[in-house]
C-alpha positions as CSV (number, residue, x, y, z in Angstrom):
1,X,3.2,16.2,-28.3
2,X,4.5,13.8,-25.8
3,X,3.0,13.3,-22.4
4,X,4.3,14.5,-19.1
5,X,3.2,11.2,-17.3
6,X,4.4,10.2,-14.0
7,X,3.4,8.3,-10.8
8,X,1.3,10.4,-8.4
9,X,2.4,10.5,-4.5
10,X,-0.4,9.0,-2.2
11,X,-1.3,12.2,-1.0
12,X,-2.7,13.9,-4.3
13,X,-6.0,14.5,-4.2
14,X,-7.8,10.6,-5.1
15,X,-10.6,9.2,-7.0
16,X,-11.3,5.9,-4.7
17,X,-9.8,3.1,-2.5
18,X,-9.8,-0.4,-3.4
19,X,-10.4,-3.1,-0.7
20,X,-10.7,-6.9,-1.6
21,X,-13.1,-7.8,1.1
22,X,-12.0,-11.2,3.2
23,X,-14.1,-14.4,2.6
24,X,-14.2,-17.5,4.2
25,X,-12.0,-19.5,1.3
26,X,-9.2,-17.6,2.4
27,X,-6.8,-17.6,5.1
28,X,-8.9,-15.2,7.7
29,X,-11.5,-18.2,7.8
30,X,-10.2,-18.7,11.7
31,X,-11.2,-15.1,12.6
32,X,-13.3,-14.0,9.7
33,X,-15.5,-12.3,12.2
34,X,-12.6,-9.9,13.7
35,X,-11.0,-9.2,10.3
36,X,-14.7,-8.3,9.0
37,X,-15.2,-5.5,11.7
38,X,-11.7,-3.9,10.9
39,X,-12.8,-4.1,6.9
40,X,-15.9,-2.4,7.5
41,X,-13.9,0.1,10.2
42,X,-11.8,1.2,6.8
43,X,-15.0,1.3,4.7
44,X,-16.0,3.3,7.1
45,X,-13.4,6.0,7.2
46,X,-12.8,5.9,3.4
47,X,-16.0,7.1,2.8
48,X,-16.6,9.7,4.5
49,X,-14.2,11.1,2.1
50,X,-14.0,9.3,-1.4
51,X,-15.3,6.3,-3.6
52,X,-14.8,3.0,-2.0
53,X,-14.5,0.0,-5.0
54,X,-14.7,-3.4,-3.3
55,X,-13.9,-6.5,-5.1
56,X,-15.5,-9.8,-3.6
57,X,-16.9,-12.9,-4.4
58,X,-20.6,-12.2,-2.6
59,X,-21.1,-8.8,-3.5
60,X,-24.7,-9.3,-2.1
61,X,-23.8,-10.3,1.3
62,X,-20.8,-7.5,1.7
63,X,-23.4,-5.1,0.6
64,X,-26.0,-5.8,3.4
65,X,-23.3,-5.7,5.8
66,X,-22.1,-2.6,4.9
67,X,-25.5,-1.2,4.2
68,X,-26.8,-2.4,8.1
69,X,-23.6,-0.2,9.1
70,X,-23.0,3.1,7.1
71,X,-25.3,6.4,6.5
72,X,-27.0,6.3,3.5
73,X,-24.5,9.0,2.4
74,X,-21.8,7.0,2.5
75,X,-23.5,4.1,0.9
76,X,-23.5,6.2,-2.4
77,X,-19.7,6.4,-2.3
78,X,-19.5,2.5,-2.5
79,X,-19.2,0.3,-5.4
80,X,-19.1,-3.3,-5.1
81,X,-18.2,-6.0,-7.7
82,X,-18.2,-9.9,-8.3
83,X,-14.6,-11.3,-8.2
84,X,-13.5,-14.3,-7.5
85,X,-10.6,-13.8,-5.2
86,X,-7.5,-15.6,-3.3
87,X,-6.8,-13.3,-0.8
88,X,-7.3,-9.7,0.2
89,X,-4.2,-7.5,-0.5
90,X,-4.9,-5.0,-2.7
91,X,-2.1,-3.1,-2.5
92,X,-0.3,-5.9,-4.5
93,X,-3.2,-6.6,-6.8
94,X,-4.6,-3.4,-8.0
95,X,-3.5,-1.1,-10.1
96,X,-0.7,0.8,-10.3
97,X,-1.7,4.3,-12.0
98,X,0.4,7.0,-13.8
99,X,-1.3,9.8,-14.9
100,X,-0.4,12.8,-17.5
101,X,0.4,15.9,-15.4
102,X,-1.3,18.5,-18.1
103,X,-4.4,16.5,-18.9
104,X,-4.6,14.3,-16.0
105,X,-5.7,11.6,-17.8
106,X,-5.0,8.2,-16.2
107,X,-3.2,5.0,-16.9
108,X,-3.8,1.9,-15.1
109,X,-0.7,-0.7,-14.9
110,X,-1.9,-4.0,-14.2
111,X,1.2,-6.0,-13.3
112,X,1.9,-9.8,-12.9
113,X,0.9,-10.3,-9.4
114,X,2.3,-14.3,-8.6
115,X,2.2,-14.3,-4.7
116,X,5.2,-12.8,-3.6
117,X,7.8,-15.1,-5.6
118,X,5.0,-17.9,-6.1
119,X,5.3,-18.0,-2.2
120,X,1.2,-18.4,-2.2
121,X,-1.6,-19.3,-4.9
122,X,-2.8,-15.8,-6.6
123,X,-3.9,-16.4,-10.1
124,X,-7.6,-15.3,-9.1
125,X,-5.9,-12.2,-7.6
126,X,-3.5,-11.6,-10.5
127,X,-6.7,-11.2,-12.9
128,X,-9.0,-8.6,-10.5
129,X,-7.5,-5.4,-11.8
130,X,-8.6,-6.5,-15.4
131,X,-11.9,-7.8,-14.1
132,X,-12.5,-4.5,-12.3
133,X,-12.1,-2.8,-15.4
134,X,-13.8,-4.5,-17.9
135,X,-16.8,-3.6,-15.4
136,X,-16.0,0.2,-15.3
137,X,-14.9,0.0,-11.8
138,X,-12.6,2.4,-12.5
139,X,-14.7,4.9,-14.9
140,X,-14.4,8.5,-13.4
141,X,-16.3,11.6,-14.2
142,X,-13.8,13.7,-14.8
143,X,-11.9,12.1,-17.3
144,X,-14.1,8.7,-18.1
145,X,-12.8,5.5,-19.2
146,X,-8.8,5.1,-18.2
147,X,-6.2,3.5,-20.6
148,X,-5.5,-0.3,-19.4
149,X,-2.0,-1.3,-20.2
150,X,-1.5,-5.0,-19.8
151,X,2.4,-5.6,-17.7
152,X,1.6,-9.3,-17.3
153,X,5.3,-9.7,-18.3
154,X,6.9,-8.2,-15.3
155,X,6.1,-8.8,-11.9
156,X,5.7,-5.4,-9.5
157,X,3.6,-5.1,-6.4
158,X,2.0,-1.9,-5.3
159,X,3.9,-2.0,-2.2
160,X,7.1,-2.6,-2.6
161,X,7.5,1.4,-4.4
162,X,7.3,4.3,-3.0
163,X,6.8,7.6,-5.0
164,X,7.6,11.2,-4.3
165,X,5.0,12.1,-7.4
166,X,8.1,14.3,-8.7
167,X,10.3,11.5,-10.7
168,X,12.0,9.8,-7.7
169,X,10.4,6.2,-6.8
170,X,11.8,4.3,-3.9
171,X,12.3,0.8,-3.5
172,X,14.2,-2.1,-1.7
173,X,16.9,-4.3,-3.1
174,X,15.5,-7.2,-0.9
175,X,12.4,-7.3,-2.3
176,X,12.9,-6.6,-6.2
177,X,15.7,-8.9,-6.3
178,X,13.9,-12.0,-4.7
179,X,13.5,-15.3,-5.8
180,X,11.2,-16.1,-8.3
181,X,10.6,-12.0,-9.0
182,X,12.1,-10.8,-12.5
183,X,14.9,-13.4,-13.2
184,X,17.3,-13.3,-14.4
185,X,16.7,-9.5,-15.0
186,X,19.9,-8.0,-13.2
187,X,19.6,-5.3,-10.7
188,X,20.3,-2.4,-13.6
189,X,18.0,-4.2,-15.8
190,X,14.7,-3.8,-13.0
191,X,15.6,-0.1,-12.4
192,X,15.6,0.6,-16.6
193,X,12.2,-1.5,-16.5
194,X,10.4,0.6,-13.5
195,X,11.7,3.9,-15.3
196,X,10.2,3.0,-18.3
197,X,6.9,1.3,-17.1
198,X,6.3,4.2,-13.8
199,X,8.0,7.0,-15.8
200,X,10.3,7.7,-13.5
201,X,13.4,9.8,-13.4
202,X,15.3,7.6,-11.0
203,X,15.3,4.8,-8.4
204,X,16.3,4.9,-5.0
205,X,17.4,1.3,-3.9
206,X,17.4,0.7,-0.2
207,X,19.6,-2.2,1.0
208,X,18.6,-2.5,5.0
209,X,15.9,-2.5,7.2
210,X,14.1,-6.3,6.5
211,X,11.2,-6.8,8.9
212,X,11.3,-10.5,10.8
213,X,7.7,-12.4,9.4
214,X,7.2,-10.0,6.4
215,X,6.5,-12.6,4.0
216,X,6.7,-10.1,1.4
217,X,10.5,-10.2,1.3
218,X,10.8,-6.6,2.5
219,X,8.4,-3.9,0.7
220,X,9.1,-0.4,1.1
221,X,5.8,0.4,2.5
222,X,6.8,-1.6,5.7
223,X,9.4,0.6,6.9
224,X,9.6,3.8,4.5
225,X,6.8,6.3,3.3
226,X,7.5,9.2,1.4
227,X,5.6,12.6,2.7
228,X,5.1,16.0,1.7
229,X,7.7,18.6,2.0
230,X,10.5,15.9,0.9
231,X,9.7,14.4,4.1
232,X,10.4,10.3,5.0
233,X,8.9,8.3,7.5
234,X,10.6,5.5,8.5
235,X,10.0,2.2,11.3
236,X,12.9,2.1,13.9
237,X,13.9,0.5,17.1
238,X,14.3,1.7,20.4
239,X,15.2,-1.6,21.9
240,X,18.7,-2.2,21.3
241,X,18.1,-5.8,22.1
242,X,16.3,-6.4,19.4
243,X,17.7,-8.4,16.3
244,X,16.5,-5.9,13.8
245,X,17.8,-2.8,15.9
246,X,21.1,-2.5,14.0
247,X,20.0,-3.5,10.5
248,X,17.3,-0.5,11.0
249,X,20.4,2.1,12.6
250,X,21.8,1.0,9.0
251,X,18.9,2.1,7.3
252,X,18.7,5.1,8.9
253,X,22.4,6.1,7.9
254,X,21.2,5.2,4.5
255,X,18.0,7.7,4.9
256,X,20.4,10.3,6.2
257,X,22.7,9.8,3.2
258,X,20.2,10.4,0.5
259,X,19.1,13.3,-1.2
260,X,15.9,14.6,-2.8
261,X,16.3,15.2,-6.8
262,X,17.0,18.6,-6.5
263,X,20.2,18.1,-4.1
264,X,18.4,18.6,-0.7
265,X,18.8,16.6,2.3
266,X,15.1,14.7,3.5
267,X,13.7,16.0,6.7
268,X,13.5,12.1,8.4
269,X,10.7,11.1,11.1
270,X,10.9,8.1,13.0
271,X,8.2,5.5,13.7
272,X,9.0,3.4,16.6
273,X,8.0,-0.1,16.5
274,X,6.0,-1.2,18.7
275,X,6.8,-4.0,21.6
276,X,7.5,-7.3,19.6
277,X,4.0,-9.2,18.9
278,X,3.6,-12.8,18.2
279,X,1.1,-15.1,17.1
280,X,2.4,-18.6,18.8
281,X,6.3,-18.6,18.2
282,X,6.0,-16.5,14.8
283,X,6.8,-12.4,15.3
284,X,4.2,-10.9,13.6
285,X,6.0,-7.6,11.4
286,X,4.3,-5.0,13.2
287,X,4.7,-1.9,11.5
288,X,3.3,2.1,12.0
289,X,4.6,2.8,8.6
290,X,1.9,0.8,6.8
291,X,-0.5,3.8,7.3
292,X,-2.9,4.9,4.3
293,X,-3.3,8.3,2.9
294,X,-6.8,10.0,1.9
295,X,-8.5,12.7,0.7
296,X,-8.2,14.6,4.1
297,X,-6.9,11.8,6.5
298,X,-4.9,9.0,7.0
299,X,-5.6,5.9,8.1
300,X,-2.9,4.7,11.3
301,X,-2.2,1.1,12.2
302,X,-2.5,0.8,16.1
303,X,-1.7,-2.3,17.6
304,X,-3.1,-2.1,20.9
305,X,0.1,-0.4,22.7
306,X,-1.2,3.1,24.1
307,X,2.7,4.8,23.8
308,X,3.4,3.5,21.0
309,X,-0.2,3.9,18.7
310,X,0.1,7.5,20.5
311,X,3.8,8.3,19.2
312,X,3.2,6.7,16.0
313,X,0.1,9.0,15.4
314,X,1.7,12.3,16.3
315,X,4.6,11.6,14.1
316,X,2.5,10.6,11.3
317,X,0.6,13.7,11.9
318,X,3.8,16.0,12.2
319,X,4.3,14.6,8.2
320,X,0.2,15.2,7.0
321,X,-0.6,18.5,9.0
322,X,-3.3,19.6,7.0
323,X,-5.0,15.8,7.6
324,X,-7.2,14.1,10.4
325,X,-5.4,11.1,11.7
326,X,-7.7,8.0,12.0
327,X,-6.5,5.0,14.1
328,X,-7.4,1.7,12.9
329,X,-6.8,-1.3,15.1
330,X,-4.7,-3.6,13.2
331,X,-4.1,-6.5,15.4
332,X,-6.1,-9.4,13.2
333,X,-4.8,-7.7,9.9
334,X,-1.1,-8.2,11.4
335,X,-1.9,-11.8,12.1
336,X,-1.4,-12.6,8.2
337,X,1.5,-10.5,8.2
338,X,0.1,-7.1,6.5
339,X,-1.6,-3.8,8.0
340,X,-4.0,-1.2,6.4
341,X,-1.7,-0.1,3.3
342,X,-1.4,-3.7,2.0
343,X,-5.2,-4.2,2.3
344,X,-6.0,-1.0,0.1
345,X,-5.1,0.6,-3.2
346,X,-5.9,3.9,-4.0
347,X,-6.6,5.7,-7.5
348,X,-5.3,9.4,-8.1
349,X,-7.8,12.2,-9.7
């Protein structure tokens, strides 16, 4: 009998989170101390309502420091194991899981992470996902040991797809057609790959909306996030002024455009940027969409802008209503040119 597999949405009910906790070998050394306090402010969060699986090279020392700061309770829901690491962005690192709709039995995709188009050294972080599982970091009770399927051969980061855990899987021409990605894979050569590999029943290919410093070359999980309800969220400008403003109008025609699988327009939710931020002369890519959904919240960038961390919050709440929204500050994460979703990865049920 063949299997109904297909790639979860983010808001199914989840297993665990994966952080890969910052160290001083990596480029947070200059303010390890700040980046630290917002790590353990999402340990913090994500376990008060799931597993957190932490992958770091002094498992001893993350462990006092998370033990000096969470309830005993919580300490049960963490996990912590020795990996040697480049970085911190799991979202791009961890697996990618598709699961079988009857049995819910899962399968873990570990997929050729190589820096963003060799942009940055990764091969430590290209072989955590294997090292987490040969440990049985990712062992559940419900349905044991997952299947590990080895994708070394294509490279796919966690965040630049976006699924609607019904067959549709969005992503950005921008990104998956990068230098130094897939080549010389042609554009209908990727989508037949991702169908096959994430079991999807189509791809939705986004041309606009690039975000100035996103060193990622434009992930989908910077400017549009999939929702309940056939719902999108999606980052926008209200300063026309700004250089992005009418690349992001364009995107927005292109959201209007689309429809869900079924034929049905999307109900579309803007997240305003906030005011430009910069670190020296480099715009940092500031971003409300890189939020995280959890077992019973989600986790909101805020970047120290009162209007705009308010309206970014109440829209992301008009998309989750059933879910507490937790602000995280994300001003040191955004000064490596990421936010909460690009620090995590989450498991499904």
């Amino acid at each position: 009998m063949l299997k109904d597999l297909y790639l979860p949405a983010e808001w199914e009910q989840q297993s665990l989170v994966m952080l890969t906790w910052p160290h001083q070998a990596t480029d947070w050394q200059p303010y390890l101390r700040e980046i630290t306090e917002t790590y353990i402010q999402m340990a913090d969060a994500i376990t008060r309502h799931e597993a957190l699986v932490i992958a770091t090279p002094h498992p001893i020392q993350v462990g006092a420091l998370l033990g000096g700061r969470l309830s005993k309770e919580q300490m049960t829901n963490v996990f912590i194991y020795y990996c040697k690491t480049n970085d911190t962005w799991a979202r791009d690192h961890g697996p990618i899981t598709i699961k079988d709709r009857g049995e819910g039995k899962k399968t873990l995709l570990d997929f050729r992470f190589n820096g963003w188009g060799e942009k940055f050294e990764a091969d430590l972080d290209n072989k955590i996902t294997k090292t987490l599982f040969e440990e049985g970091a990712f062992d559940t009770e419900e349905t044991g040991t997952p299947r590990l399927v080895d994708n070394d051969d294509f490279v796919l980061e966690g965040g630049s797809i976006e699924s609607d855990g019904q067959g549709t899987v969005f992503t950005t021409e921008h990104c998956l057609m990068a230098p130094n990605r897939n080549q010389p894979l042609s554009k209908e050569e990727i989508e037949s790959e991702l169908k096959y590999r994430l079991k999807a029943k189509r791809i939705v290919w986004l041309t606009h909306g690039l975000i100035e410093g996103d060193d990622t070359d434009g992930h989908i999980d910077t400017i549009v996030r999939l929702a309940p309800d056939n719902t999108i969220l999606y980052h926008k400008y209200d300063d026309k002024n700004d250089a992005a403003y009418q690349d992001f109008i364009l995107l927005e025609e292109e959201l209007k455009a689309l429809r869900t699988i079924d034929g049905e327009p999307y109900k579309l939710i803007p997240l305003y940027a906030p005011k430009a931020i910069y670190d020296g002369e480099d715009r940092l890519p500031a971003t409300y969409a890189n939020f995280l959904v959890i077992n019973e919240a989600v986790l909101v960038p805020t970047y120290g802008q009162a209007e705009y961390d308010d309206m970014a919050c109440k829209a992301v709440a008009q998309a989750f209503t059933d879910r507490e929204i937790i602000p995280v500050d994300s001003q040191t994460i955004v000064r490596q040119h990421g936010s909460i979703h690009c620090c995590t990865m989450q498991l499904p049920k």
